[in-house]
C-alpha positions as CSV (number, residue, x, y, z in Angstrom):
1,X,45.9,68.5,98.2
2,X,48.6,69.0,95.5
3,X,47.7,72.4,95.0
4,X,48.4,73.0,98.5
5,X,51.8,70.9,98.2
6,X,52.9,72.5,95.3
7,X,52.0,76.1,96.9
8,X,53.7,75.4,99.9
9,X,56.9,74.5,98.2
10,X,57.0,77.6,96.0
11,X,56.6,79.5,99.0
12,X,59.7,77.8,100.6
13,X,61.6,78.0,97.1
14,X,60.7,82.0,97.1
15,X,61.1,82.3,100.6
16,X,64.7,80.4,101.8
17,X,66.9,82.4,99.5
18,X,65.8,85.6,101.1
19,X,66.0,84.2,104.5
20,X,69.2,83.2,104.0
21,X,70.6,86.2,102.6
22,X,69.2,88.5,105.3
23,X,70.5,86.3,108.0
24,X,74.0,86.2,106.0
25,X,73.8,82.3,104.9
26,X,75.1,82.7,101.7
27,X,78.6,82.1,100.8
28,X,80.7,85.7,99.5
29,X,82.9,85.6,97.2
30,X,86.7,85.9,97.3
31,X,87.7,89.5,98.5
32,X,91.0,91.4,98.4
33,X,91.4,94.8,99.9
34,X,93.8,97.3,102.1
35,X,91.5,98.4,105.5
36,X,91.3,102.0,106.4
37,X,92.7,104.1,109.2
38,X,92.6,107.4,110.9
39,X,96.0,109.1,111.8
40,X,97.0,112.4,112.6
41,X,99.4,114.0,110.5
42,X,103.3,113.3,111.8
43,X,101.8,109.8,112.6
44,X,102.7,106.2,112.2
45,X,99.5,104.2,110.5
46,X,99.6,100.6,109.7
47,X,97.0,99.3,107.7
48,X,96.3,95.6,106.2
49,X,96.4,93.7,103.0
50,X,93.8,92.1,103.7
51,X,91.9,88.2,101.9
52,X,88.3,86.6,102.3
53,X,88.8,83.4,100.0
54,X,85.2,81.9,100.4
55,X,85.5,80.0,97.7
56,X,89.6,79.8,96.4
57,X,92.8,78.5,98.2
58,X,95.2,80.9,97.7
59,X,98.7,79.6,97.5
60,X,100.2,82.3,95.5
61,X,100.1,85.9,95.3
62,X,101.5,88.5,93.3
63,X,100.5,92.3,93.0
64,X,100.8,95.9,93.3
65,X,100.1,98.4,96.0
66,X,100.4,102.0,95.2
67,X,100.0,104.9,97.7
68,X,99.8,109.0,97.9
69,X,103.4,110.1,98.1
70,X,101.8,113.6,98.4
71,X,100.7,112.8,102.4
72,X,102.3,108.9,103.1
73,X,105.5,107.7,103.4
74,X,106.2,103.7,103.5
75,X,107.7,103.1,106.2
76,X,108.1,99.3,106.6
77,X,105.6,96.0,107.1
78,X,105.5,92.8,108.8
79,X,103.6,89.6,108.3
80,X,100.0,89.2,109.1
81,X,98.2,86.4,111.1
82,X,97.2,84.4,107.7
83,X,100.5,82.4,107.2
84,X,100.3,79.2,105.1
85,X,104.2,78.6,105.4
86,X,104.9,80.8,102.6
87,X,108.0,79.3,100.6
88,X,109.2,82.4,100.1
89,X,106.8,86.2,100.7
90,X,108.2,89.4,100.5
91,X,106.7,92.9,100.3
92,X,109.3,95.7,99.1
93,X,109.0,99.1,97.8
94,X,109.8,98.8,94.3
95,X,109.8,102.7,93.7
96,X,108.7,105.9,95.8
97,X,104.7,105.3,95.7
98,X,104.9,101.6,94.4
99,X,104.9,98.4,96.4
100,X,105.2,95.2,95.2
101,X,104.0,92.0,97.7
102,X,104.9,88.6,96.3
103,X,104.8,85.0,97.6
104,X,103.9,81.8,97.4
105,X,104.0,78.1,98.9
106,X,104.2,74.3,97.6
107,X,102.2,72.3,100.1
108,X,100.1,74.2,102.2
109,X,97.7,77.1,101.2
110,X,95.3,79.7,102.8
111,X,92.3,77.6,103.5
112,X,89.2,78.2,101.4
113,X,87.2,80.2,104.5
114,X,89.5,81.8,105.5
115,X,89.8,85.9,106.3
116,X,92.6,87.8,108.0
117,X,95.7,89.7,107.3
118,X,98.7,88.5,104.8
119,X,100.2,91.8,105.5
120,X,101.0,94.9,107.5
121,X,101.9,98.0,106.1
122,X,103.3,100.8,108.0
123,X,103.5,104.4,106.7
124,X,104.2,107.5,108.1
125,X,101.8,110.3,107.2
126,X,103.7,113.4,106.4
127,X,103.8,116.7,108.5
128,X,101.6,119.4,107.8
129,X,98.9,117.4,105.2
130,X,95.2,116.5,105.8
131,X,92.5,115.3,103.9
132,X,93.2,111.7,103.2
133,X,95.6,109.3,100.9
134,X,94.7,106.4,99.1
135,X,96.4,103.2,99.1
136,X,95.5,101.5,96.0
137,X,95.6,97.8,94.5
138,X,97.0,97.1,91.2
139,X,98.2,94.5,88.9
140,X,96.8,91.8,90.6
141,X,97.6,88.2,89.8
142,X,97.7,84.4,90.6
143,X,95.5,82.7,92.9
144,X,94.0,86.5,93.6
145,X,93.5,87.7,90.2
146,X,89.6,86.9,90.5
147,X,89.1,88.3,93.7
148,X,87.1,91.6,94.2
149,X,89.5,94.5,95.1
150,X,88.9,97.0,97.1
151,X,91.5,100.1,97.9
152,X,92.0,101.6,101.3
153,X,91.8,105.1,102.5
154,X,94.0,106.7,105.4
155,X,92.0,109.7,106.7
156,X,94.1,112.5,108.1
157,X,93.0,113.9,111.8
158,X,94.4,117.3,111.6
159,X,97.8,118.8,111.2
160,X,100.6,117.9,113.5
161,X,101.2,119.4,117.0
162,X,103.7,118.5,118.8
């Protein structure tokens, strides 16, 4: 009978673990990245700064965001739907090809759990260009500076022709 009990509960130790990862039980880890878009050239793209914070409140941010000057132009951005009351948040072109997005609050955060938008970025793909750009992250820092980053890719359509 204990063989049986003690075969029975390796099985569930083995088993559970891969049960729950296939059927996407397990917690992720904390995720930063800019999504990717499609645009024809001569368009206006926005694309997101993006946050998964499984497992950290995020209450501060501070980083980078550099793009192709070769085929984007940045145009402007708004905020996205994850707002925590930011104190004070700000996303400004620092220099042709380098953003900087900073901000931060004192008594509320982004919720562990949470995913969503902190940002929308608009560019303007140039005339005449195809291929792609990358919009990169860089120089990441405070509550963020763990997270996994991932860089974003706006794929050009075709040359514009209007």
């Amino acid at each position: 009978m204990k063989r049986i009990l003690f075969f029975m509960l390796t099985v569930v130790m083995l088993v559970l673990p891969a049960m729950a990862e296939t059927m996407n039980l397990t917690a992720q880890g904390d995720r930063i990245w800019i999504s990717s878009a499609t645009a024809a050239a001569g368009d206006l793209v926005t694309v997101d700064l993006m946050i998964e914070n499984a497992k950290t409140e995020v209450d501060a941010i501070t980083l980078s965001i550099s793009y192709d000057t070769s085929k984007l132009q940045f145009v402007d951005w708004a905020d996205g739907e994850l707002d925590p009351n930011w104190v004070m948040f700000n996303v400004n072109e620092k220099s042709i090809g380098e953003i900087s997005v900073g901000g931060f609050c004192v008594k509320t955060a982004i919720q562990t759990g949470s995913k969503g938008s902190i940002a929308r970025l608009n560019f303007k793909v140039k005339a005449d260009v195809s291929g792609s750009g990358t919009i990169s992250l860089d120089k990441i820092r405070d509550d963020v500076e763990t997270f996994t980053s991932e860089n974003g890719q706006i794929t050009i359509a075709g040359a514009l022709t209007r």
